[in-house]
Steps between C-alpha positions, in 0.01 A plus 500: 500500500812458357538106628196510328671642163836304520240186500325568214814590311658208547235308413332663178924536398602127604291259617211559263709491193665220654157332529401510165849388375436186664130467371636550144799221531227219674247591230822464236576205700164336490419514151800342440437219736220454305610510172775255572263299665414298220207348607669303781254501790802593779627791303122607403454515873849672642339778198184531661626508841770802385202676346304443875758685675574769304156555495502488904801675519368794288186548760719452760711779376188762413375453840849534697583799274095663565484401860619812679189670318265240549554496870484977505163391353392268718620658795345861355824700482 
């Protein structure tokens, strides 16, 4: 129980607002790459690619952050 507590302190104080600190700077970070971008194919596609991963890293994140009630559910505890 209290392993249990110390986890989800740490992350609901630290990782999760860590998380979406990072999700705000790469969506900052993308729109800039593509409004620098200028039409130049190379550019137009590091943007797109930026915008892929944050997008990956964002469900990536959800899940990680949900999984320890996903699998009580699963597993009917």
């Amino acid at each position: 129980m209290i392993i249990e507590t110390v986890i989800n302190n740490v992350l609901s104080m630290v990782v999760w607002p860590t998380f979406v600190g990072a999700v705000v700077v790469m969506t900052i970070y993308a729109g800039f790459l593509f409004l620098s971008s200028a039409g130049d194919p190379t550019k137009l596609s590091k943007a797109k690619m930026a915008v892929l991963w944050t997008v990956v890293g964002i469900i990536t994140g959800v899940l990680a952050y949900s999984a320890l009630n996903i699998l009580k559910k699963v597993l009917g505890e």
